[in-house]
PQR file with spaces between the fields and no chain letter, atoms N, CA, C, O and H, PARSE charges and radii, in Angstrom:
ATOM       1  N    UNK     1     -20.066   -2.019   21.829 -0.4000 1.5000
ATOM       2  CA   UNK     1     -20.905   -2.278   20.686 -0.0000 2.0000
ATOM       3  C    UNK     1     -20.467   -1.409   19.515  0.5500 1.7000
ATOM       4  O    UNK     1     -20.215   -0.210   19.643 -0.5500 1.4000
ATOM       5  N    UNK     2     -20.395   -2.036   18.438 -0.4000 1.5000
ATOM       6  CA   UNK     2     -19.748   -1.209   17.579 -0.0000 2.0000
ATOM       7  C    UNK     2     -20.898   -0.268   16.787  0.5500 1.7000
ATOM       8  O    UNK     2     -22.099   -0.499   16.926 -0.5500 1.4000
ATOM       9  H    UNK     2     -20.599   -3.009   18.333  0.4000 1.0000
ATOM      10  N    UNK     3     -20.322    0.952   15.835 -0.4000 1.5000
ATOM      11  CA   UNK     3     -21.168    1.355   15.242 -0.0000 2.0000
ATOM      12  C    UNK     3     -22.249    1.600   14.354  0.5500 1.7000
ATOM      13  O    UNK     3     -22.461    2.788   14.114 -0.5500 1.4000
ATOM      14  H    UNK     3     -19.346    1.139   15.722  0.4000 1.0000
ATOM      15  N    UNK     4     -22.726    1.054   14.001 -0.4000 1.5000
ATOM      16  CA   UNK     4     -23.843    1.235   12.545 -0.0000 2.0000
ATOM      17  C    UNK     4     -24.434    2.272   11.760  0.5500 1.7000
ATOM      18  O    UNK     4     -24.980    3.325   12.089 -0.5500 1.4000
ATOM      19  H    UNK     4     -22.553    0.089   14.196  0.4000 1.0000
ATOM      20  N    UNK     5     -24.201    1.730   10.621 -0.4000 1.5000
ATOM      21  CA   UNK     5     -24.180    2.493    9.721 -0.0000 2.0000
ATOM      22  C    UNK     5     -25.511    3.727    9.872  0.5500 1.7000
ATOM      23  O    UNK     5     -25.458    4.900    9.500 -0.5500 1.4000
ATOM      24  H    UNK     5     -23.757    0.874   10.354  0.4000 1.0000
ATOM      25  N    UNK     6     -26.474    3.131   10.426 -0.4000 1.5000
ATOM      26  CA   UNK     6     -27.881    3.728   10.619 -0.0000 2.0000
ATOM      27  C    UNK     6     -27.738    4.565   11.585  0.5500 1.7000
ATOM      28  O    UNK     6     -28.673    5.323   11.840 -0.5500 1.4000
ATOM      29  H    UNK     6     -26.517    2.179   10.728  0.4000 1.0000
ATOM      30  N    UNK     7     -26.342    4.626   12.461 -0.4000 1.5000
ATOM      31  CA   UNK     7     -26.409    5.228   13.608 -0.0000 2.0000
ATOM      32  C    UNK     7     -25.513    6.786   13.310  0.5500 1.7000
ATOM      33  O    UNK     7     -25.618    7.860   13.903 -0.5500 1.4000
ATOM      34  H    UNK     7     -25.582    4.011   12.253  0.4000 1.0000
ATOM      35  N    UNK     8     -24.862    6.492   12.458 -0.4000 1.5000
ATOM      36  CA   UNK     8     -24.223    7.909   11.584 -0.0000 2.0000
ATOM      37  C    UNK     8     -25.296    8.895   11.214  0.5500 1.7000
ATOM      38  O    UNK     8     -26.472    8.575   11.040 -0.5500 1.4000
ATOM      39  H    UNK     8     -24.777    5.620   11.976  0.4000 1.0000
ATOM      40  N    UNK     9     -24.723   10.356   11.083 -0.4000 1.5000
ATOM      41  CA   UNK     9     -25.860   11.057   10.460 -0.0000 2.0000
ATOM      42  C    UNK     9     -24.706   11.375    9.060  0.5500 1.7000
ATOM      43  O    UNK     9     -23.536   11.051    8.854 -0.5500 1.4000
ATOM      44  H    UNK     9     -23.768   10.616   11.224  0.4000 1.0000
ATOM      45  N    UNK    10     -25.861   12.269    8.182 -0.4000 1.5000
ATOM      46  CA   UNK    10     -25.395   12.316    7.201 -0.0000 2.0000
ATOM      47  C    UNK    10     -23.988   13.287    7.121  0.5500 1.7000
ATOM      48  O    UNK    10     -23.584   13.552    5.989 -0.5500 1.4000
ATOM      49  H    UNK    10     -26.811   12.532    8.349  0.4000 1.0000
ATOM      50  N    UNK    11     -23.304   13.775    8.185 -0.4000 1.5000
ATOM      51  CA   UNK    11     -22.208   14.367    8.029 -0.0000 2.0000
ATOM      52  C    UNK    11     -21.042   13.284    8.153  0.5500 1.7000
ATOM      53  O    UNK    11     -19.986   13.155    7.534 -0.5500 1.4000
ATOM      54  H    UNK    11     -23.633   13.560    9.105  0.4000 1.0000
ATOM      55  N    UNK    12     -21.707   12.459    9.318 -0.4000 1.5000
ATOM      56  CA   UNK    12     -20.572   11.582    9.729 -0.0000 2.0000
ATOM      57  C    UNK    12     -20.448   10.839    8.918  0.5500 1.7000
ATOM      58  O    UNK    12     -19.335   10.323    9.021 -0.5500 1.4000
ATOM      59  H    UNK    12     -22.565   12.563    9.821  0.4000 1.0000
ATOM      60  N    UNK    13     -21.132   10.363    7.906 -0.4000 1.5000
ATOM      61  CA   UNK    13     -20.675    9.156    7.293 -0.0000 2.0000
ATOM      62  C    UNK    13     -20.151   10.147    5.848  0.5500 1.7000
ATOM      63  O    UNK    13     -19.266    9.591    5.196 -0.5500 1.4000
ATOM      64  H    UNK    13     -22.036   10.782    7.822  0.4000 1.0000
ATOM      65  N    UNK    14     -20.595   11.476    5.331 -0.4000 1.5000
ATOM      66  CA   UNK    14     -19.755   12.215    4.179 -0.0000 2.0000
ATOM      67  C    UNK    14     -18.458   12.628    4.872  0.5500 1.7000
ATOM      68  O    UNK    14     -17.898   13.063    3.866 -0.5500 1.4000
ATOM      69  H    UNK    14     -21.313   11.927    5.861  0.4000 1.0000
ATOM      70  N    UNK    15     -17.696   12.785    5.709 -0.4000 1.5000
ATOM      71  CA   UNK    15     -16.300   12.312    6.551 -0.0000 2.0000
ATOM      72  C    UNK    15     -15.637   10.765    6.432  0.5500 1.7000
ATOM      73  O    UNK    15     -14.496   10.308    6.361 -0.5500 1.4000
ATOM      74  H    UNK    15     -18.151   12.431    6.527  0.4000 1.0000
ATOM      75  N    UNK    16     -16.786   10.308    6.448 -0.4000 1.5000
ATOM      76  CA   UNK    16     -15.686    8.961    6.667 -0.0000 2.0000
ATOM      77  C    UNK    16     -15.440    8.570    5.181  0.5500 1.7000
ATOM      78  O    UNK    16     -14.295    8.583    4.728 -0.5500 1.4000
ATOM      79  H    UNK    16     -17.713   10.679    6.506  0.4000 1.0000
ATOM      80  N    UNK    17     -16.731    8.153    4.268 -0.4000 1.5000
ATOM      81  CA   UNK    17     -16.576    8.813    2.594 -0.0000 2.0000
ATOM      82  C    UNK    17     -15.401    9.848    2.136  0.5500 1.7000
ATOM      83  O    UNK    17     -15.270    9.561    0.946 -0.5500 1.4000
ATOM      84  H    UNK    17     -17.661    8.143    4.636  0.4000 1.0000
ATOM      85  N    UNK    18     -14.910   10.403    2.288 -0.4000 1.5000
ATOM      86  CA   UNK    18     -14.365   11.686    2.134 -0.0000 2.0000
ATOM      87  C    UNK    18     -13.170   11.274    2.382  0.5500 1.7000
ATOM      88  O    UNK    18     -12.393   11.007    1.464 -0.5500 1.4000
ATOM      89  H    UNK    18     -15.017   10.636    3.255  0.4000 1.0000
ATOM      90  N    UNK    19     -12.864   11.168    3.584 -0.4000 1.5000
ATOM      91  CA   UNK    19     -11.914   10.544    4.243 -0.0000 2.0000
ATOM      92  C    UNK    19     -10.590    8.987    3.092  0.5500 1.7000
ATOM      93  O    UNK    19      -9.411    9.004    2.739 -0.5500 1.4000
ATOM      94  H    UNK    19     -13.495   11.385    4.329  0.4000 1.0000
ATOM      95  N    UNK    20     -11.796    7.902    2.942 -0.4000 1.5000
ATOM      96  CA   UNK    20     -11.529    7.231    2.092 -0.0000 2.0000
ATOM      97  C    UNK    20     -10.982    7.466    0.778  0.5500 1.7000
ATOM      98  O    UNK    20      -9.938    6.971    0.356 -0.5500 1.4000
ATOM      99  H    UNK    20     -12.754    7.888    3.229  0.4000 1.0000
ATOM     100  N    UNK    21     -11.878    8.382    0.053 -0.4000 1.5000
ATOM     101  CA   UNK    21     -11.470    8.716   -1.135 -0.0000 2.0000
ATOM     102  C    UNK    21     -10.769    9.800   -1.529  0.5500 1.7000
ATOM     103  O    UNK    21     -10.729   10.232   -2.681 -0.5500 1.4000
ATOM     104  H    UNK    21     -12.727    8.784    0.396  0.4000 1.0000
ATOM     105  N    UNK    22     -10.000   10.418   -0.221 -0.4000 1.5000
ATOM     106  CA   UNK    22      -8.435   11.234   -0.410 -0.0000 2.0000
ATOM     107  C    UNK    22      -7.663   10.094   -0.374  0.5500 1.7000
ATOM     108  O    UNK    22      -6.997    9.666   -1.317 -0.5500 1.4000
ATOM     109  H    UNK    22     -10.032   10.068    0.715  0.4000 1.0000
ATOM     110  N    UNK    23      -7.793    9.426    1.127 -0.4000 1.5000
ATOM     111  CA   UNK    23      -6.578    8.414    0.944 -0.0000 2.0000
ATOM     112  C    UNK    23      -6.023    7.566   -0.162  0.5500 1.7000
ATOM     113  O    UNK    23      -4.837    7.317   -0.378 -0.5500 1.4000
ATOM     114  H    UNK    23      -8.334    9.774    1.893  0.4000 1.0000
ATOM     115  N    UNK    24      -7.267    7.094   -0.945 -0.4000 1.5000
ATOM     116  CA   UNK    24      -7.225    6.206   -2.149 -0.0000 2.0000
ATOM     117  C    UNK    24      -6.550    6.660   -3.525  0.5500 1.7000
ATOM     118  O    UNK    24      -5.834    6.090   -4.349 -0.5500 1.4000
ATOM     119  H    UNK    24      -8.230    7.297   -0.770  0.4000 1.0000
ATOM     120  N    UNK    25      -7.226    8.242   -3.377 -0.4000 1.5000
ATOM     121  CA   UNK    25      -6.228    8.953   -4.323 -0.0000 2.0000
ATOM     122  C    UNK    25      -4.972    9.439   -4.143  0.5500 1.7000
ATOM     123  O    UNK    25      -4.126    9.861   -4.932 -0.5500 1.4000
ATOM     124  H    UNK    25      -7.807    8.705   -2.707  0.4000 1.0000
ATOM     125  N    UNK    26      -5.001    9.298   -2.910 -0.4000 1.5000
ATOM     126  CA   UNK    26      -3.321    9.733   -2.729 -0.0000 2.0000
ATOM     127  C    UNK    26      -2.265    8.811   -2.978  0.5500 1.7000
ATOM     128  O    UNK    26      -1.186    9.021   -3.532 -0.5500 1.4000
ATOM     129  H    UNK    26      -5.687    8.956   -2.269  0.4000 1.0000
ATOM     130  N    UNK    27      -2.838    7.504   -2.374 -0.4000 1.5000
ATOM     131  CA   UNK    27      -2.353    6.235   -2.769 -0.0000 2.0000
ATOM     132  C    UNK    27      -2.351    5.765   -4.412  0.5500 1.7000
ATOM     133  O    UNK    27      -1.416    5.093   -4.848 -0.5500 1.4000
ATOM     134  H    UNK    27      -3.715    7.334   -1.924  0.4000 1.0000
ATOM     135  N    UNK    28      -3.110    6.045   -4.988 -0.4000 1.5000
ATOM     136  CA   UNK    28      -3.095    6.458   -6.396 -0.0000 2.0000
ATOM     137  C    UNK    28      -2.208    7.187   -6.935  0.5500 1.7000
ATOM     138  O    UNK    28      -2.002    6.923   -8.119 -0.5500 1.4000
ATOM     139  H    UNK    28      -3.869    6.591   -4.634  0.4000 1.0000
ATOM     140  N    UNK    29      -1.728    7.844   -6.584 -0.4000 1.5000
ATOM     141  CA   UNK    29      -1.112    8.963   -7.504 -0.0000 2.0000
ATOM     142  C    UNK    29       0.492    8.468   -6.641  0.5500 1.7000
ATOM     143  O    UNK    29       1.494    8.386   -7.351 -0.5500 1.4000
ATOM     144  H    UNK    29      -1.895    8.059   -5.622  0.4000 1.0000
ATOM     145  N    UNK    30       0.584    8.239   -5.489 -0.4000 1.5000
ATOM     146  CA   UNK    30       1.965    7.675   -4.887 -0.0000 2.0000
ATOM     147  C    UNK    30       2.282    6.232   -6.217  0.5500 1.7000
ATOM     148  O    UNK    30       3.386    6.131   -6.751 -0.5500 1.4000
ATOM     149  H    UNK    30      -0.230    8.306   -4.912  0.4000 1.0000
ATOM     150  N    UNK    31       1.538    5.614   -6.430 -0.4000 1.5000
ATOM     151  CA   UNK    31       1.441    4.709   -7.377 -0.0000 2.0000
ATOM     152  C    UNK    31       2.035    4.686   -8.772  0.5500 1.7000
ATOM     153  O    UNK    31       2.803    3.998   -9.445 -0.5500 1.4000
ATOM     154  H    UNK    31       0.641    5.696   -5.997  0.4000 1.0000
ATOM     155  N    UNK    32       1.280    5.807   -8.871 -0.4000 1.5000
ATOM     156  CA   UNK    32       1.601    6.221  -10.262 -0.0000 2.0000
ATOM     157  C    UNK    32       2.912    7.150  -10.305  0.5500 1.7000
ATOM     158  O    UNK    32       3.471    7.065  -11.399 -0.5500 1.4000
ATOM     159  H    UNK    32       0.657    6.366   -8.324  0.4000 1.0000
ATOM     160  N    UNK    33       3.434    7.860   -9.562 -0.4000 1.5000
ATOM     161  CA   UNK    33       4.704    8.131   -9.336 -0.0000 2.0000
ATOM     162  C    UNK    33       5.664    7.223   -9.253  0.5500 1.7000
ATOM     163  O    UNK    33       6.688    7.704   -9.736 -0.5500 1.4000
ATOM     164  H    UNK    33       2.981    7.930   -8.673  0.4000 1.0000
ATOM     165  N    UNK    34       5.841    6.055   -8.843 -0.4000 1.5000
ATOM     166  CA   UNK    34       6.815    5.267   -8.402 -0.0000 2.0000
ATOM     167  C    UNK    34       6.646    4.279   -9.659  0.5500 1.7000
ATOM     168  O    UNK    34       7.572    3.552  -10.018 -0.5500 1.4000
ATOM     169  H    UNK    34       5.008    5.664   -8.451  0.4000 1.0000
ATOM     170  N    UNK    35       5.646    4.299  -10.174 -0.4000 1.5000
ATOM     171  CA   UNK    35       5.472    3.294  -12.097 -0.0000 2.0000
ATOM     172  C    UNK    35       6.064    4.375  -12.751  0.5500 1.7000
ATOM     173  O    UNK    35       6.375    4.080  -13.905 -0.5500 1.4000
ATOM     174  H    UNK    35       4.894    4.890   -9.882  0.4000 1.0000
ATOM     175  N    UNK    36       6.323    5.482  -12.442 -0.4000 1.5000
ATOM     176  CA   UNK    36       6.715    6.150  -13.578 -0.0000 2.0000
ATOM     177  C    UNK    36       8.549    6.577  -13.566  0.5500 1.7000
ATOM     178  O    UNK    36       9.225    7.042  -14.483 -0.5500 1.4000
ATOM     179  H    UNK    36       6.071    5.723  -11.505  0.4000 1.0000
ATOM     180  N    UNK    37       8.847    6.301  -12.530 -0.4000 1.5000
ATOM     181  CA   UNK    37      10.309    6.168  -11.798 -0.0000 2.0000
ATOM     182  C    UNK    37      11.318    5.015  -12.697  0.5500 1.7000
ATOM     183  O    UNK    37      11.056    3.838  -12.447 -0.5500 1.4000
ATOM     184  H    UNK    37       8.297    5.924  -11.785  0.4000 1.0000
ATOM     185  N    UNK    38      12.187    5.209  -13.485 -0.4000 1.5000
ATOM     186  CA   UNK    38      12.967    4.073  -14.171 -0.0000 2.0000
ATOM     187  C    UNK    38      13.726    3.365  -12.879  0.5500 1.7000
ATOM     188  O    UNK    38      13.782    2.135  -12.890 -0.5500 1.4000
ATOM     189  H    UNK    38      12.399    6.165  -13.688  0.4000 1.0000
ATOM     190  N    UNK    39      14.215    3.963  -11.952 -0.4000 1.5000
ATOM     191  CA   UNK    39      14.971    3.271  -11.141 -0.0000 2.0000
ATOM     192  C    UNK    39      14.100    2.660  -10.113  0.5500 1.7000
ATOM     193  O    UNK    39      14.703    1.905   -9.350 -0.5500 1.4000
ATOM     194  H    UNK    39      14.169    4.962  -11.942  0.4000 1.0000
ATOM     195  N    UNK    40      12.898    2.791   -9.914 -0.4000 1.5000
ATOM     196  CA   UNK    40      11.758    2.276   -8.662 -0.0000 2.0000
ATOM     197  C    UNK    40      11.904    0.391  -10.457  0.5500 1.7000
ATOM     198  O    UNK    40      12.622   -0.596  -10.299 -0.5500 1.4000
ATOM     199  H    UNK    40      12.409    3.404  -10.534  0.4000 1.0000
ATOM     200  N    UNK    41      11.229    0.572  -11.417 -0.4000 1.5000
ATOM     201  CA   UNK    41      11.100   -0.247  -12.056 -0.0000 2.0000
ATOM     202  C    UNK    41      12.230   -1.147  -12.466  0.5500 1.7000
ATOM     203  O    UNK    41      11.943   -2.289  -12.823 -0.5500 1.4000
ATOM     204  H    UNK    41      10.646    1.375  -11.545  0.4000 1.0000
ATOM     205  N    UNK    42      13.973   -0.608  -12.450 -0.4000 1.5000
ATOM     206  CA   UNK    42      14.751   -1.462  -12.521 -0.0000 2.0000
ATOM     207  C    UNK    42      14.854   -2.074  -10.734  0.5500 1.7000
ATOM     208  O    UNK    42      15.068   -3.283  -10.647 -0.5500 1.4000
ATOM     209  H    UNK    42      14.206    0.320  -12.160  0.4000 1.0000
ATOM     210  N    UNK    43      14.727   -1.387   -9.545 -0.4000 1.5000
ATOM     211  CA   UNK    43      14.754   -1.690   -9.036 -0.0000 2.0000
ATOM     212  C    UNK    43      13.971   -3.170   -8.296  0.5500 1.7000
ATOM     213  O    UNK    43      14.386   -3.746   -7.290 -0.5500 1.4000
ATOM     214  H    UNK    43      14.553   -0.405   -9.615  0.4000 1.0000
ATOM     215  N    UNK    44      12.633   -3.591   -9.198 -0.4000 1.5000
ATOM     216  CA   UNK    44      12.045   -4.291   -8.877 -0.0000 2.0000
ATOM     217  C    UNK    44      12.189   -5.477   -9.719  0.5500 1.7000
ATOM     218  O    UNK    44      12.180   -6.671   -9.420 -0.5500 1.4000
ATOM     219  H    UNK    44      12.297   -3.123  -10.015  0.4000 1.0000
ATOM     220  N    UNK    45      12.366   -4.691  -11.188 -0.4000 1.5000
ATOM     221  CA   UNK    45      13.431   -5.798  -11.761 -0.0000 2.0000
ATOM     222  C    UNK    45      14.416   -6.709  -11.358  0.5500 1.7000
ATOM     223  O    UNK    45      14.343   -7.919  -11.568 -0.5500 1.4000
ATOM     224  H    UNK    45      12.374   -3.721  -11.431  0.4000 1.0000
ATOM     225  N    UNK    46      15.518   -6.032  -10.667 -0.4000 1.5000
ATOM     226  CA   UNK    46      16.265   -6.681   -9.921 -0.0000 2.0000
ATOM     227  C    UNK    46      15.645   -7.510   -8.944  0.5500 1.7000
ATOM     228  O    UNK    46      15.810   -8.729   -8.971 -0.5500 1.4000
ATOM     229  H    UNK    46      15.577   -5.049  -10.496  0.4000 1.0000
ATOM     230  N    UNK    47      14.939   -6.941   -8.076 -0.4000 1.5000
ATOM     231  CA   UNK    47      14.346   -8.258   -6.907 -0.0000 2.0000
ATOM     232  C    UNK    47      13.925   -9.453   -7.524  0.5500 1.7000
ATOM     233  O    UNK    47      14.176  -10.591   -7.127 -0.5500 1.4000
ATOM     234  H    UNK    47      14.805   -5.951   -8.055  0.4000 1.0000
ATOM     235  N    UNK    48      13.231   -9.114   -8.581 -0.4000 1.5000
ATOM     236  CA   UNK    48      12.663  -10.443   -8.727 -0.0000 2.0000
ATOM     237  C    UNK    48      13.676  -11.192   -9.612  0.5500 1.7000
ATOM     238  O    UNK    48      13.354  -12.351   -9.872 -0.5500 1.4000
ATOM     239  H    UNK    48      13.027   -8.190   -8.904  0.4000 1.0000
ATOM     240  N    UNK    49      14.810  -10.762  -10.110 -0.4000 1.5000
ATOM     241  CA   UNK    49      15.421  -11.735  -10.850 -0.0000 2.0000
ATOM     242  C    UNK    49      16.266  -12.971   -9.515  0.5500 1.7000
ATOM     243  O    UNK    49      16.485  -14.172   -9.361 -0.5500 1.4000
ATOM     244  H    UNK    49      15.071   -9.820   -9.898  0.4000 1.0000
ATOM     245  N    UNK    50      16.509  -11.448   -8.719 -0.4000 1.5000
ATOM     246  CA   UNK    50      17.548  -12.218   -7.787 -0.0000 2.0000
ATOM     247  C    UNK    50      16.062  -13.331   -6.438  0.5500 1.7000
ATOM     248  O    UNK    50      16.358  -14.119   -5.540 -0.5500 1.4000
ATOM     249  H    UNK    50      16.331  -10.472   -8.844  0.4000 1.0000
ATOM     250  N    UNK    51      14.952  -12.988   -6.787 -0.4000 1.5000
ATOM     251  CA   UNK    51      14.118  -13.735   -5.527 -0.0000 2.0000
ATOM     252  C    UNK    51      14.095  -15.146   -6.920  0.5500 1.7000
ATOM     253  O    UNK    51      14.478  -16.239   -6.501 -0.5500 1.4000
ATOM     254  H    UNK    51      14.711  -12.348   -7.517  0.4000 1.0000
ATOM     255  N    UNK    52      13.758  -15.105   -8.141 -0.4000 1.5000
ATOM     256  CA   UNK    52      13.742  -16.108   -9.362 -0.0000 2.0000
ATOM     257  C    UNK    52      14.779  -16.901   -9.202  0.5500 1.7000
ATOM     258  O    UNK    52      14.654  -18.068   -9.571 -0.5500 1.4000
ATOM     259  H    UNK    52      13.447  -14.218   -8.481  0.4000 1.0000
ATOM     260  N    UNK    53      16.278  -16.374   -8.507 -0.4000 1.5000
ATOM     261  CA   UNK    53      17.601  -17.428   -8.450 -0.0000 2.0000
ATOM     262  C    UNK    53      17.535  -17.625   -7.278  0.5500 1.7000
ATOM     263  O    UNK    53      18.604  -17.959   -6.767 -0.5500 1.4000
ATOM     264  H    UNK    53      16.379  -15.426   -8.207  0.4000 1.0000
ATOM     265  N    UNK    54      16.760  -17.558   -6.684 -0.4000 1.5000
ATOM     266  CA   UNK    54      16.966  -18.109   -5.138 -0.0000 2.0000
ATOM     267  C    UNK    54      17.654  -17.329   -4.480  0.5500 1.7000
ATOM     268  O    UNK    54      18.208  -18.003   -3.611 -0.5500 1.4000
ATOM     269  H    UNK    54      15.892  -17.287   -7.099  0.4000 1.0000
ATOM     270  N    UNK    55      18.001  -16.054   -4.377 -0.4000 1.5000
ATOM     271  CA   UNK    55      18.864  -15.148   -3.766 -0.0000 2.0000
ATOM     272  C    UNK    55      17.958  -14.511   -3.005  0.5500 1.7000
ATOM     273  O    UNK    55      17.621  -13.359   -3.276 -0.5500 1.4000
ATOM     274  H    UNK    55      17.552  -15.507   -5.083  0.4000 1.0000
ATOM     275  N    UNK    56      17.323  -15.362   -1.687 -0.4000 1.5000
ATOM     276  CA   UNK    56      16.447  -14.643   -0.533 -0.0000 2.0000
ATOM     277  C    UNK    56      16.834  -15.020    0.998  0.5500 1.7000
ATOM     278  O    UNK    56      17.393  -16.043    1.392 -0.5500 1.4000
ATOM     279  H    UNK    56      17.597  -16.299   -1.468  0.4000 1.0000
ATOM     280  N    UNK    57      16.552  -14.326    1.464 -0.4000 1.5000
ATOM     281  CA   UNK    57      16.764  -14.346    3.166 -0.0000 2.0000
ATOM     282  C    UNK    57      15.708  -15.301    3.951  0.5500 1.7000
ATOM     283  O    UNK    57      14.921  -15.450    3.016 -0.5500 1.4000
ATOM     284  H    UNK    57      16.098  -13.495    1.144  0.4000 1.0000
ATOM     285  N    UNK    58      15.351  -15.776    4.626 -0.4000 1.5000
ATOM     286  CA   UNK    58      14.701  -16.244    5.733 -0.0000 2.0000
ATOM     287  C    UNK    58      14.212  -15.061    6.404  0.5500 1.7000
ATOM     288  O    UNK    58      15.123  -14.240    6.523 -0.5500 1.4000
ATOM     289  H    UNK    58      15.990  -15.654    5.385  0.4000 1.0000
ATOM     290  N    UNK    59      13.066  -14.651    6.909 -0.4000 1.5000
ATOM     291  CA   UNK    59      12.703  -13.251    8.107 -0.0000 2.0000
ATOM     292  C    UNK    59      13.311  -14.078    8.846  0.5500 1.7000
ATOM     293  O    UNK    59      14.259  -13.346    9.130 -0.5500 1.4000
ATOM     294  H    UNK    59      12.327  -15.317    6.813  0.4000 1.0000
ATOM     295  N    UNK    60      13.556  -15.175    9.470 -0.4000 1.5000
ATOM     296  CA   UNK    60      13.986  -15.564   10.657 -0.0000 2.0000
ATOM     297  C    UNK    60      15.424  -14.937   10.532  0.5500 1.7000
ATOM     298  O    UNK    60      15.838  -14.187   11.416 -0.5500 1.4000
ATOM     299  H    UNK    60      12.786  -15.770    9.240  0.4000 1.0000
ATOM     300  N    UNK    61      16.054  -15.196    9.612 -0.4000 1.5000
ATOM     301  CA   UNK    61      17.631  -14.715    9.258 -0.0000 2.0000
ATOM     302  C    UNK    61      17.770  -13.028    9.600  0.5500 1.7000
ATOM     303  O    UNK    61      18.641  -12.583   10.348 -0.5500 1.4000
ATOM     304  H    UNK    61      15.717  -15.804    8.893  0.4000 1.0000
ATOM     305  N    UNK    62      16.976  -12.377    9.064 -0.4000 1.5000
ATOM     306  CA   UNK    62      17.286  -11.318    8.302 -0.0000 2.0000
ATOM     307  C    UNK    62      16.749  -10.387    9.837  0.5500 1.7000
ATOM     308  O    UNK    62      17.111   -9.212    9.904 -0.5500 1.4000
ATOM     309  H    UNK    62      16.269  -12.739    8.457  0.4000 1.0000
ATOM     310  N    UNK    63      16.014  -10.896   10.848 -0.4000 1.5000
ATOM     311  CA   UNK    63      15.178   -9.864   12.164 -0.0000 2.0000
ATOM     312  C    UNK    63      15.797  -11.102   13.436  0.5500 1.7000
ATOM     313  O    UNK    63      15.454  -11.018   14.615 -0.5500 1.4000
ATOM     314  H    UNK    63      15.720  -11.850   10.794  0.4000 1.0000
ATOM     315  N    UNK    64      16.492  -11.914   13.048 -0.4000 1.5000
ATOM     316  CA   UNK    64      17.318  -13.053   13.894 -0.0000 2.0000
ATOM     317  C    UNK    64      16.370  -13.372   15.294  0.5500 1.7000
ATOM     318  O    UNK    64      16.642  -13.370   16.495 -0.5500 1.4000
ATOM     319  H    UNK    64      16.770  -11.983   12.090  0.4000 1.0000
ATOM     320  N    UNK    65      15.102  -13.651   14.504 -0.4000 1.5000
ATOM     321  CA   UNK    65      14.662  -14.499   15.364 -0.0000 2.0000
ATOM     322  C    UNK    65      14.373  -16.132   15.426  0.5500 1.7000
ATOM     323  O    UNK    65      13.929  -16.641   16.455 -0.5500 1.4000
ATOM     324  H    UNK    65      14.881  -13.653   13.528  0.4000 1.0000
């Protein structure tokens, strides 16, 4: 049976809160590092020009299944 929310006390659920909103900011700021990277942004440049000409793999191709 899974848990409910009613069944937390108020520590456990300021942990799991807590918890969330490091990860989110960390993921945030990994974010904002890699937008701020010229070569992360030409790099994506490139993908999409070459996924725009049809220059893509199959996963079946590319993990040969």
């Amino acid at each position: 049976m899974a848990t409910r929310i009613k069944d937390l006390t108020v520590e456990e659920l300021q942990v799991i809160i807590e918890g969330t909103v490091k990860q989110t900011i960390e993921d945030m700021l990994e974010d904002i590092q890699a937008l701020s990277n010229p070569k992360y942004l030409n790099s994506v440049a490139e993908a999409r020009a070459e996924y725009k000409a049809g220059n893509i793999k199959n996963f079946e191709d590319v993990f040969d299944v």
